[in-house]
C-alpha positions, -999 to +999 in steps of 0.1 A: +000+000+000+013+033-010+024+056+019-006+081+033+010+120+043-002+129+081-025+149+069-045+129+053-043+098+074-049+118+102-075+146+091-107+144+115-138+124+103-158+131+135-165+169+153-151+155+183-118+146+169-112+181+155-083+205+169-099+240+183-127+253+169-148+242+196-172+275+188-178+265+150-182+230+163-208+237+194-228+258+165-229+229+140-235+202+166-264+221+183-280+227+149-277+190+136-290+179+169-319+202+171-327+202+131-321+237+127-307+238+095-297+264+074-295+265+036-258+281+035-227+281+059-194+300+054-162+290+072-134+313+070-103+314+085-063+311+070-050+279+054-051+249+072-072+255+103-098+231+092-126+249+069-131+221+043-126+191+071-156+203+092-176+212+055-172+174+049-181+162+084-210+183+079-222+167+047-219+133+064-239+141+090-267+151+068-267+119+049-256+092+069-280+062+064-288+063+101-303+098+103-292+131+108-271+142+136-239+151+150-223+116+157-224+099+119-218+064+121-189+063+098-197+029+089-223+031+068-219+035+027-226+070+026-197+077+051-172+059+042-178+073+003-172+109+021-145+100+040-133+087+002-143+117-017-163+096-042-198+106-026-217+113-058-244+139-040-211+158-024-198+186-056-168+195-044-157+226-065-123+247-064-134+278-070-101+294-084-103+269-112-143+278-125-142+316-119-159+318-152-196+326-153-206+298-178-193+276-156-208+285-127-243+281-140-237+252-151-227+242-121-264+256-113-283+239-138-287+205-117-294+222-085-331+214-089-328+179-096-331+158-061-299+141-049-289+100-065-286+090-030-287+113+000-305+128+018-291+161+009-272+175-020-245+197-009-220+216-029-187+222-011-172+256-031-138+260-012-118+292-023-152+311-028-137+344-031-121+334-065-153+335-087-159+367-107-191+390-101-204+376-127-205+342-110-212+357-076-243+371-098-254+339-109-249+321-075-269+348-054-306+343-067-300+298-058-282+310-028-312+326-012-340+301-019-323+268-029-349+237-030-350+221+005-328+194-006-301+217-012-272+228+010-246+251+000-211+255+020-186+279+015-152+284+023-123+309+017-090+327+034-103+360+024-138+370+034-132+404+027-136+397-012-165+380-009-196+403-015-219+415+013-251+405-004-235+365+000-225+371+032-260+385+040-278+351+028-247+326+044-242+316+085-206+329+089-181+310+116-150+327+116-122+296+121-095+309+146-056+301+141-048+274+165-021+279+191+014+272+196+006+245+225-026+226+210-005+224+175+023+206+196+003+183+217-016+169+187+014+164+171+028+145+201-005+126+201+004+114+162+037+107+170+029+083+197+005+068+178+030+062+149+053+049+173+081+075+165+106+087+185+107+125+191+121+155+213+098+178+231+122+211+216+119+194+183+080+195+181+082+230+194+101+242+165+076+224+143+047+242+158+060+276+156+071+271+121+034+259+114+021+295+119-012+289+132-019+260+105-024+225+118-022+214+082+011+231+078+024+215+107+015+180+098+032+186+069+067+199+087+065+169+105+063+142+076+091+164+059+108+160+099+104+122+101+120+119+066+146+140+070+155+126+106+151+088+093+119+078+116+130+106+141+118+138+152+146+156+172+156+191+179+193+193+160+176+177+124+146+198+127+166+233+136+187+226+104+156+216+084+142+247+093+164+270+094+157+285+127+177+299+155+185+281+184+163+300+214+192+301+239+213+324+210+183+344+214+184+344+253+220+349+254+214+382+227+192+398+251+212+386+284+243+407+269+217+440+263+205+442+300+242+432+311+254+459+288+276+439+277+294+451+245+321+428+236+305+397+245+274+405+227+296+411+192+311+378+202+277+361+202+265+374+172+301+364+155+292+329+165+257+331+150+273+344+117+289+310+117+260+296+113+248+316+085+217+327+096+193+344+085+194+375+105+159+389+096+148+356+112+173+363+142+158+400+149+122+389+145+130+361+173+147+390+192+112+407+188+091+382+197+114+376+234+108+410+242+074+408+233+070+377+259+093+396+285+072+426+283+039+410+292+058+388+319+067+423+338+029+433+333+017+406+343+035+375+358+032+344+337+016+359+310+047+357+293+045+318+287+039+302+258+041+264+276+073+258+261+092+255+295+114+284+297+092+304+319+120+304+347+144+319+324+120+343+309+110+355+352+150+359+355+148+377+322+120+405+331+138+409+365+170+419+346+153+445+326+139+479+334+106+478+314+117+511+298+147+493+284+123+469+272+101+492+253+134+512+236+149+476+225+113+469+209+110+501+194+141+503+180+141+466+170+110+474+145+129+501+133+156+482+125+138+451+108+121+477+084+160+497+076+179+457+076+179+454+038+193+487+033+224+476+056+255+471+032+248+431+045+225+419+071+251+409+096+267+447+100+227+460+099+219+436+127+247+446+143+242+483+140+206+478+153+221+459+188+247+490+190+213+512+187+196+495+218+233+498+235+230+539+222+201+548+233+193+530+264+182+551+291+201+558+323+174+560+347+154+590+355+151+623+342+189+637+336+187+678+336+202+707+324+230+722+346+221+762+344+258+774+328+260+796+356+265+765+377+288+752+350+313+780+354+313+775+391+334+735+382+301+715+379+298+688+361+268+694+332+252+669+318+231+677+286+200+657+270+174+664+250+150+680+270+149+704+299+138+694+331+117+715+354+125+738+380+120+721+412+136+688+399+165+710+388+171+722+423+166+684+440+191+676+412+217+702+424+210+696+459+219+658+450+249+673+434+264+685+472+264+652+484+291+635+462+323+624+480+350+647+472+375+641+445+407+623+447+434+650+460+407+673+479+396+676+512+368+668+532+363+704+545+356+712+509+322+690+506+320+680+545+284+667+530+296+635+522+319+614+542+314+578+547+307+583+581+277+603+572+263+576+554+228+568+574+192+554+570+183+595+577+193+603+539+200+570+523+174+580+496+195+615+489+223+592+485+204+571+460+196+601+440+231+609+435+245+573+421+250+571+387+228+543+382+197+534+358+176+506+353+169+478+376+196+482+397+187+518+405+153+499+411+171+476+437+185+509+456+153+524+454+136+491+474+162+489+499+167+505+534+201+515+555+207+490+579+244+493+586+279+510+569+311+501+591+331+519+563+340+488+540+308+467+542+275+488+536+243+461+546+206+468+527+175+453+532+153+447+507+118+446+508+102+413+500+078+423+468+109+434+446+131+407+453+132+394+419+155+427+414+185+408+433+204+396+403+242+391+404+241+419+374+216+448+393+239+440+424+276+445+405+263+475+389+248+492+423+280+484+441+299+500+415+286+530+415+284+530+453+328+523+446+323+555+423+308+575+444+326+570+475+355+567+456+370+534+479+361+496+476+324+486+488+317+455+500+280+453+492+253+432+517+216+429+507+193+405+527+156+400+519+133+406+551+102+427+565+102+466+566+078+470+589+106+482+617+126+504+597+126+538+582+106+536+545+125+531+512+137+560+492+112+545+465+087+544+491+092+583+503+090+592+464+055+580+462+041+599+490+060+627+483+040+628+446+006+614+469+011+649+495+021+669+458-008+657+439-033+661+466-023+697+471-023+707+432-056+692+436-069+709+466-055+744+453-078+734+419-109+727+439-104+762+454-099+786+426-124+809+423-122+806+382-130+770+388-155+778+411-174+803+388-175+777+360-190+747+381-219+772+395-227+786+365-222+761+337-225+730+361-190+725+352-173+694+372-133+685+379-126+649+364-111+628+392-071+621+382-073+644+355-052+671+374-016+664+379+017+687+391+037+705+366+067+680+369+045+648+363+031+653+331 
């Protein structure tokens, strides 16, 4: 016997053993069950999700010798000459190949005849949105009043083309793309049942190359099993495929938050070794950041059940979600200018040496007045001026740096070690040159001790996902930087309740006390006043906000 592809030998021939689409299928079922039939159906939805698989079903279960229902027997002659595609009162028509009007009515001339053998005559037109308007034309008038015996379903990958006045006389079900995990699991399913030996990574690969498509995937995986000589595993299928091993992505993404330049050229000269396509490789990058984006709005909404959630947690906890959102940003930029690049290996480069570029440095960085600059202060310049009072917390910060090497103490007595306390830990926050998570982890911490070498934090137990070796290396380096001597940094996890609050902790009420006082002084302008007593004006709650948050 000639050898059957998957998708064939394994295409549903009951509603029950169909992938997804359980809203289509509860529709159908309900109406078969209940004889509430109706004269035309349209399935849409892309390739491969199952459109023509549940129009056959369908037609069996109108005909099948023992009655109409939901549950044909399968048995019967009727159903195994569906199952067969030989079922004489089942027209099966490709629409793409009779877009011609003649055709179509003669396709129309024998709709009045009663079927040879069924119960029902039903013509299957897949592609629908092919025909001409002509043949729309000729279809619409036996579309709305077709004899009783008649039943018409359509199918097609672009609804959009099909014209309203068929949509208006059709029962549309809109067939969803199937996801990543349900395309994996029936594929282990087949695979067991086959008695092949396969890797978990491997059908992973398969079911994101699928796209959505069942069919598509089926047919990876017979192309898999040949290529791997009765095997599905990860190494045969990556090469098959093309595709980029998921830990070159991680590691990609682990240099970014770690800032680290040289080891994230290296990385990407060892992926040029493999010759990848580097489109492919930014789109993957994409689609992390994607993942690690929802994971810090929402924990575990990141997972895609393909068992790197741990690494994808350790991941979001490196990041500042702002870093996250410039890498993304600047990652669709760069996909769109990558063929313009003199090759896609120096483009992809340029576009990691962007996110490097551009990444912010944690909070807003002001203008220095030159007044202040003339007096031996350091300015630092960006694009955009900050506002008054945060200039002058800025400068106030500014006092409290240790003094440089070769000057005294007497010149910034402000900021000895010994002055170090949990009174103004938070000012001394504000003055590290730190960004991102680890000027997160600073900002979630409280003083606890400073002997002069060894300074101890503790860090409050909801952000203790920021404690990673990289946040830490980074805040003890600046703390080396500021203080200008070795630090030997200590930070434990425990309560708060005993000590004095964080410095991110004494930010928020100190916006809470700002915004309820800019709210207050609203409420008691006269202006304001006037307008709600006369023109029954009212003040939308959170719609009023200090100068220096918007």
């Amino acid at each position: 016997m000639s050898y059957q592809v998957l998708a064939r030998k394994w295409r549903p021939r009951l509603f029950r053993e169909l992938v997804g689409q359980e809203h289509v299928v509860r529709a159908l079922v309900n109406a078969l069950d209940n004889d509430r039939l109706h004269h035309a159906y349209l399935f849409t939805g892309t390739r491969g999700v199952g459109k023509t698989t549940l129009a056959r079903i369908f037609a069996k279960s109108l005909n099948c010798e023992r009655g109409v229902g939901s549950t044909p027997c399968g048995e019967c002659t009727i159903c195994r000459e569906v199952d067969e595609g030989r079922f004489i009162d089942l027209l099966e028509v490709d629409a793409a190949s009779r877009t011609k009007v003649d055709q179509t009515r003669e396709l129309l001339d024998n709709v009045p005849y009663a079927p040879v053998r069924g119960r029902y005559k039903v013509y299957l037109i897949d592609e629908v949105h092919m025909f001409s308007s002509g043949s729309f034309n000729a279809l619409l008038k036996t579309l709305e009043e077709p004899p009783p015996h008649v039943k018409f379903l359509l199918a097609t990958t672009d609804p959009q083309r099909v014209p309203v006045t068929v949509l208006s006389r059709c029962l549309q079900f809109n067939l969803k793309r199937l996801p990543f995990a349900q395309i994996r699991d029936y594929l282990k399913l087949i695979l067991e049942q086959e008695g092949l030996s396969y890797d978990m990574p491997a059908l992973d690969l398969l079911a994101r190359g699928a796209d959505g498509s069942m069919r598509d995937a089926l047919s990876l995986m017979d192309q898999a099993i040949a290529f791997g000589g009765g095997q599905v595993l990860e190494a045969e299928v990556r090469t098959m495929l093309g595709t980029n091993a998921r830990e070159t992505i991680y590691g990609l993404l682990g240099r970014l938050a770690e800032r680290g330049t040289a080891q994230l050229l290296a990385e990407v000269g060892e992926l040029a070794e493999l010759a990848p396509d580097f489109a492919g490789v930014l789109q993957d990058l994409l689609a992390l950041l994607h993942r690690v984006a929802l994971e810090q709005a929402l924990p575990g909404a990141g997972s895609d059940g393909a068992g790197d959630d741990q690494r994808l947690a350790s991941l979001a906890a490196m990041l500042d979600p702002a870093d996250v959102q410039l890498f993304y940003q600047i990652g669709l930029i760069g996909q769109r200018d990558l063929p313009l690049a003199p090759d896609p290996r120096s483009g992809f480069e340029m576009v990691l040496l962007r996110m490097l570029a551009f990444r912010p440095e944690g909070g807003d960085i002001v203008r220095v007045p030159a007044s202040d600059a003339k007096e031996g202060r350091d300015a630092t310049v960006v694009g955009v001026d900050a506002p008054a009072d945060t200039a002058e917390k800025q400068l106030a910060a500014a006092h409290l740096q240790p003094p440089a090497m070769g000057e005294t103490t007497a010149q910034n007595p402000g900021s000895t070690k010994e002055n170090i306390d949990m009174n103004h830990w938070h000012r001394v926050v504000e003055s590290l040159k730190i960004g991102g998570i680890a000027k997160q982890l600073a900002s979630n911490c409280v003083f606890q001790e400073w002997d002069g070498t060894t300074l101890r934090l503790r860090l409050d137990p909801s952000h203790k996902q920021m404690q990673v070796g990289s946040s830490e290396q980074r805040l003890c380096q600046a703390l080396e930087n500021w203080l200008g001597s070795p630090v030997r940094l200590r930070i434990e996890v425990g309560t708060l309740s005993d000590l004095a609050p964080t410095p991110a902790q004494q930010e928020a009420r100190t916006r809470a006390a700002r915004q309820q006082s800019v709210a207050e002084e609203m409420a008691a302008d006269s202006l304001v006043q006037n307008m709600q007593e006369r023109f029954g004006a009212r003040i939308v709650p959170g719609s009023i906000k200090p100068v220096e948050d918007e």
